[in-house]
N, C-alpha and C positions, 0 to 999 in steps of 0.2 A: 166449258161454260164459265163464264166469267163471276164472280162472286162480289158485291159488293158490301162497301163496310156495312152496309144494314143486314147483309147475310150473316157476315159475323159474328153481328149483333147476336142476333137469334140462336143461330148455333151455341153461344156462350152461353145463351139465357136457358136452353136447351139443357143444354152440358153441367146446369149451376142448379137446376129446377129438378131436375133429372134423380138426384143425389138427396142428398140432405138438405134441407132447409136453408142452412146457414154453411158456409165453407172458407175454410182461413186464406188469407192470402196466399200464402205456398199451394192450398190446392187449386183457384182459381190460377194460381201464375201456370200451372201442369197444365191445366185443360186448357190454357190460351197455348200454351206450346204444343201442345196436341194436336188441336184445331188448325194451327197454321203449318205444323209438318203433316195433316191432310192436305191443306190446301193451299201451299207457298204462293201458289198465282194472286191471292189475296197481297201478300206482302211487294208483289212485281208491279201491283195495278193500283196500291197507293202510291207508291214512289214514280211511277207513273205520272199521274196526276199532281204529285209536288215535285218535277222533275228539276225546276229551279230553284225553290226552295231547299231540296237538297244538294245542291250542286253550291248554294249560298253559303247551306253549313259544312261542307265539306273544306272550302276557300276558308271560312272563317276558323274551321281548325288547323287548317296548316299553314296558316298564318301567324295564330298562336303558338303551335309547334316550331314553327321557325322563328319566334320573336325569342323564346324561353332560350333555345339552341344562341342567337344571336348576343343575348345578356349573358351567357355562361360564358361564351367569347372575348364578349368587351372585358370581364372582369381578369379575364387572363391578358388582356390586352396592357388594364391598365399595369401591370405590373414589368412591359417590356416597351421602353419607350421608345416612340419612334421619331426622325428628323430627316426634312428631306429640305432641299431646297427651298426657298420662296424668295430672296432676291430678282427684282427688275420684274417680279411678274405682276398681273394688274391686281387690285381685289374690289371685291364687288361687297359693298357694307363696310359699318363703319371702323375704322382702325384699332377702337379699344375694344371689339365685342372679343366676349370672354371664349367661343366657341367659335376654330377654324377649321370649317369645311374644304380640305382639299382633293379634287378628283384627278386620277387619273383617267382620261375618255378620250372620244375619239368624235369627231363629228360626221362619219357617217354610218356609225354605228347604229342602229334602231333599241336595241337595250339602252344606249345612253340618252336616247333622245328619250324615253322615257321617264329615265331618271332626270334630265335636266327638268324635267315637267314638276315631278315632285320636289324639287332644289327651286324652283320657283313658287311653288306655297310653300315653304319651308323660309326662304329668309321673305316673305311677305309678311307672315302670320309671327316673325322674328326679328323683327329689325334691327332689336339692340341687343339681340345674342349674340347673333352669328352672322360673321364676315367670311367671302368665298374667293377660292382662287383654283384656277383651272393649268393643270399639266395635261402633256398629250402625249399620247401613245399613238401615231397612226400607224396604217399599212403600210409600211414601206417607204423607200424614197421617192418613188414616181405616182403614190396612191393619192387620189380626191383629198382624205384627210391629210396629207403632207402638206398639201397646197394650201390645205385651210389652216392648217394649223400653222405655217406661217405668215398668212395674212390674219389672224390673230396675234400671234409676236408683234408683227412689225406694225397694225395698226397702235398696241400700247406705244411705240416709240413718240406717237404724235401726241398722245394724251389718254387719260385712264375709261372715259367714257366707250372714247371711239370701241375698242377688242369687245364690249360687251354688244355693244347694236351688231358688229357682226356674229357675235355668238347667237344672238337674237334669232337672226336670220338665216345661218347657216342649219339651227336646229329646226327652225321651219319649215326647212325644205331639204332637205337631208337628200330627197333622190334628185332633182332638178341641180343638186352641189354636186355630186356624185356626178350626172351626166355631162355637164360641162361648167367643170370646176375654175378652170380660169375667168372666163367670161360672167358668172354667176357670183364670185367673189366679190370681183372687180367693179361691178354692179352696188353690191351690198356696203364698197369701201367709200364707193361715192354717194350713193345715198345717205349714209352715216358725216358726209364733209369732210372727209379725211383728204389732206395733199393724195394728188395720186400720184406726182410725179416721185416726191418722197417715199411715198410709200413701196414703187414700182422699186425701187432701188433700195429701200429697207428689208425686203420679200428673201431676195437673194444675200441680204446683209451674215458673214460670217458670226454677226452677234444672233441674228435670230436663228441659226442654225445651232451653234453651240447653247441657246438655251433649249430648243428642242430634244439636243444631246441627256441636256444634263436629266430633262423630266425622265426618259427613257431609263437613265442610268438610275435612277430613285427607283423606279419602278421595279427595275434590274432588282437592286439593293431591298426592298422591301415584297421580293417572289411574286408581284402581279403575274399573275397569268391571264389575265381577261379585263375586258374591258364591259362595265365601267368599274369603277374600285375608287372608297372614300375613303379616307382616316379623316375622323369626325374629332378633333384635338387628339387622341390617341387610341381612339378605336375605330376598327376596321369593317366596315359597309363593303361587300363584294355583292356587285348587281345590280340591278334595277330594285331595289325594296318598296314597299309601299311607304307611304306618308307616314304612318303611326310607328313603323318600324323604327322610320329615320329620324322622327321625331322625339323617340325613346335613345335613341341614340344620342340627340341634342341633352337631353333631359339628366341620361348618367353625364355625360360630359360634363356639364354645367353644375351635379349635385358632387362631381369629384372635386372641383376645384373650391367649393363652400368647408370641403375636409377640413 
């Protein structure tokens, strides 16, 4: 039989009435632990009925848990610094912000599509923080991400805007690139106004293979194992993290560099 919080009620008032008149907190705190290891169905049938709400605060503490874990890191972070490439790649915000975000990803990732979600409130909500640049990790030589990641390269050869409309759009559609990546691209390079015959001939260009190389080779050099993976000026974002994480991340970066 099912007991409701007003059963409890009663049972306590029971349990409190029962006794002495008046009873200290420590004996009330017994007789509620009494009461509920008779009747634990009590405790299954509130949680029950706040099943999202606990499920809210469960998210919000190991969120917390992993933000306190994540600032333990960056601090060991700032004391090992890191440098990888960023020559010829495009950047997205303005040249002097104090705070660069650069990712290692992949664009048919679904963890990084995520992430690119939250990297888009992030320099919205920052404009004159933080400036972003993207390296890529794909699957292979012959993978969807291969193919986008060098019509990324070789769109920056025509100009700095063009690499991000297709970054726009590759994140958009992440499975429709994946299903046919040539055609989809190719698509997205013209819509943007890019030369396509340049660009058809920049794709296969040894320069945009050897910068492919080299993101890989950072990545190599700084032990990525997955993808997505930030160093936020010198600390290290592994995953999709939420907003407040990565913004706590913007936040030491920026209070490091006022030292």
């Amino acid at each position: 039989m099912k007991i409701c919080i007003a059963v409890l009620f009663c049972l306590l008032c029971s349990s409190v009435t029962a006794g002495a008149a008046s009873r200290s907190e420590e004996e009330l705190a017994g007789a509620l632990r009494q009461v509920l290891k008779k009747h634990p169905e009590i405790v299954l049938e509130i949680l029950r009925e706040h099943s999202e709400s606990v499920l809210d605060i469960a998210q919000q503490g190991s969120n917390i848990r992993r933000r306190k874990n994540m600032e333990l890191q960056w601090r060991e972070d700032l004391k090992q610094p890191k440098s990888v490439t960023t020559a010829n790649r495009p950047v997205l915000g303005p040249a002097n912000a104090p705070v660069t975000i650069i990712a290692f990803s992949d664009f048919t990732c679904p963890y990084c599509q995520q992430a690119a979600e939250v990297l888009d409130r992030i320099l919205q909500a920052r404009p004159q923080d933080v400036k972003y640049i993207f390296k890529h990790m794909p699957h292979g030589k012959d993978s969807p991400s291969q193919v986008a990641a060098e019509y990324f390269v070789a769109a920056s050869f025509q100009n700095d805007r063009a690499p991000w409309l297709l970054y726009k759009s590759f994140f958009a559609a992440p499975d429709k690139l994946s299903a046919d990546v040539q055609n989809f691209a190719a698509k997205a390079a013209a819509q943007a106004g890019l030369d396509m015959k340049k660009l058809a001939a920049d794709v296969k260009n040894k320069k945009t293979g050897a910068i492919i190389e080299e993101d890989q080779a950072d990545a190599k050099k700084l032990n990525v194992e997955g993808t997505p993976y930030f160093l936020v000026n010198n600390l290290t974002v592994r995953g999709a993290v939420s907003y407040d994480i990565f913004n706590a991340a913007v936040d030491m970066a920026l209070a490091n560099i006022k030292k």
